[in-house]
N, C-alpha and C positions, 0 to 999 in steps of 0.2 A: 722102526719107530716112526712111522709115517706119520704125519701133520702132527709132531710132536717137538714143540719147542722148549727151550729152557733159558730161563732166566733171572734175576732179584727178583727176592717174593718182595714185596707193599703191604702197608698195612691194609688194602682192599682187599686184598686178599685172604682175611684172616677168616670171613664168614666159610669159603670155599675150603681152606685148611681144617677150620672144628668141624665140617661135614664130615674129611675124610677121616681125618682121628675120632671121633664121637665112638666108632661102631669098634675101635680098637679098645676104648676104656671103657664100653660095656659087657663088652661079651667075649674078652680073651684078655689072656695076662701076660699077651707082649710086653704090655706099659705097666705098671703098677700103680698107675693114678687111677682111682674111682669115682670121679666126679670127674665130667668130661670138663675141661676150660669151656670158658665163655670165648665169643669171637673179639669181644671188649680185650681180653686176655691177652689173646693170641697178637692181637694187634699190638698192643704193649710190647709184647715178647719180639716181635719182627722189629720195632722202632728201635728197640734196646740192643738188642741182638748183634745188627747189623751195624753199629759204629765198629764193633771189635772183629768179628764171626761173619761168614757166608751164609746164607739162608736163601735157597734157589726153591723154584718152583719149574712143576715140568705142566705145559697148559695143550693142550688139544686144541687144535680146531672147532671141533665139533663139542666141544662139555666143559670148556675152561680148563680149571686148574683140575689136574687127576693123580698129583704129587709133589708131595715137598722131600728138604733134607736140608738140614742145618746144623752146624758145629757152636762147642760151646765150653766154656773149661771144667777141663773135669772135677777141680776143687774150686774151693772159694779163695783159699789161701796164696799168695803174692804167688810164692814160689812154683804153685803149679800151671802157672800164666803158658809154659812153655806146651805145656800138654792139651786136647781138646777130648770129647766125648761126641761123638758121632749118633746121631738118629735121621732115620726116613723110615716116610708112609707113603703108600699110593692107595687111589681110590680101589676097593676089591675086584672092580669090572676092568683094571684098568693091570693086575697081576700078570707078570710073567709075560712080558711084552721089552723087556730090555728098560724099561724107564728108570727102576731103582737106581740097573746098573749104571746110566746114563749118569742120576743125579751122584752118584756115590762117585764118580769117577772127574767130575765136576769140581765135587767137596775137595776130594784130595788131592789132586793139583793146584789148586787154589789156595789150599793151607800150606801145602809145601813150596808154593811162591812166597808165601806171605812167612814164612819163615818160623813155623812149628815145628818140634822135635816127635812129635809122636799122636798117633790119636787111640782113642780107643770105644770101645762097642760093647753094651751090655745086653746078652742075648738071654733071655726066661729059655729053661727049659722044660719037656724036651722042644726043639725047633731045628728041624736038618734042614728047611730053606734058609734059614738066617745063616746057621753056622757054615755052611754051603759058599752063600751068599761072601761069608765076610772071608770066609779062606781063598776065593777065587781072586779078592782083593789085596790078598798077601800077610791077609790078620792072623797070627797066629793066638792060640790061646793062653793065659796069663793067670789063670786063675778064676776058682769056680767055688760060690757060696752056698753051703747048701741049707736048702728049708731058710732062705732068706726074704721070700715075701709069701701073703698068705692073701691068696684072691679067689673066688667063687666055690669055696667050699674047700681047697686043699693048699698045700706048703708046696711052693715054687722053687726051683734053684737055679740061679745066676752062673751064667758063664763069663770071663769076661775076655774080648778079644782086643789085640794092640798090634798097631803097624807105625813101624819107623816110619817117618818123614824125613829130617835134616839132620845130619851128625851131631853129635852133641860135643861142642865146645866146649875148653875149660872156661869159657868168656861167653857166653854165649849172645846173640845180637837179638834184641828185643824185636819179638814179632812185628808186624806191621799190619796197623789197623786197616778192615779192613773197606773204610769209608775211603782209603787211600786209593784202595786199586781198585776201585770203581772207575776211576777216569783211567785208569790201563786200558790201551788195545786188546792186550792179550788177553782180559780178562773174556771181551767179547767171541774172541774165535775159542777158547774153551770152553765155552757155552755150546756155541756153534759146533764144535767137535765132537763134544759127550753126547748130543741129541744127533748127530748123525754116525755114530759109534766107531768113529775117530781116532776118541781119544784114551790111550794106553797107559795106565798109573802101576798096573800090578807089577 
């Protein structure tokens, strides 16, 4: 992953992030959003995001930002605060270069510092790089919907994949946001680590 750093995405960043999602909500049904966000959006979404959740970006030397990956809870509801939902994109010239890997290995150390019980991944299918992808991270499958969304002419089906993070307590100790562990060391060398493929979460 040469001249390929990783670090907090900013809300500057948010024009560079709806570039590389734009061409995922028009012309495939990875995502199931068919209106691509605005970068107004997107900006929103990093400011908000990031008091609770990770939201990293992986930037080039040479082309800027060429990926993100951010966590986020999977429900709305109090009680599912313990659990997150996992997404990443990279730019399409920028595929199959270790970058996902990098940010995805980023996300989940980082959530299992911050003291999460589990995450999980919703993959459309069919998709053998994704599910590929999230099994080498130790995702196992949980559950799969079928004919549950309906984009560019056909019925899609939902897989969905989960990886423990932190044992689960009869008590359990309330995450730690994570505007907190920004001023962490350790936050910085796992950065550092995931982009020089360092760093081992599976």
């Amino acid at each position: 992953m040469d001249g390929v750093s990783l670090r907090v995405a900013a809300t500057a960043d948010a024009a560079a992030i709806e570039s590389i999602y734009r061409p995922y909500v028009e012309t495939t049904a990875v995502t199931f959003e068919t209106e691509p966000p605005t970068a107004a959006s997107i900006a929103g979404d990093i400011e908000t995001r990031l008091g609770t959740y990770p939201y990293f970006v992986a930037e080039s030397e040479r082309n800027g930002v060429v990926g993100y990956a951010y966590a986020g809870r999977l429900r709305k509801r109090e009680a599912y605060r313990w659990t997150v939902e996992l997404s990443v994109y990279l730019d399409r010239d920028h595929r199959r270069r270790g970058i996902g890997s990098a940010l995805y290995a980023a996300l989940l150390y980082t959530l299992d510092r911050q003291g999460f019980a589990s995450a999980y991944g919703a993959v459309t299918l069919p998709n053998p790089e994704s599910v590929g992808f999230h099994e080498s991270f130790g995702f196992g499958r949980v559950g799969r919907f079928p004919g549950a969304g309906y984009k560019h002419g056909a019925w899609h089906d939902v897989a969905w994949y989960m990886r423990s993070l932190n044992d689960r307590g009869a008590t359990p100790t309330e995450p730690v946001a994570f505007e907190r562990c920004r001023r962490e060391p350790w936050l910085g060398d796992c950065l550092a680590d995931a982009a020089a493929g360092d760093l081992r979460v599976a």
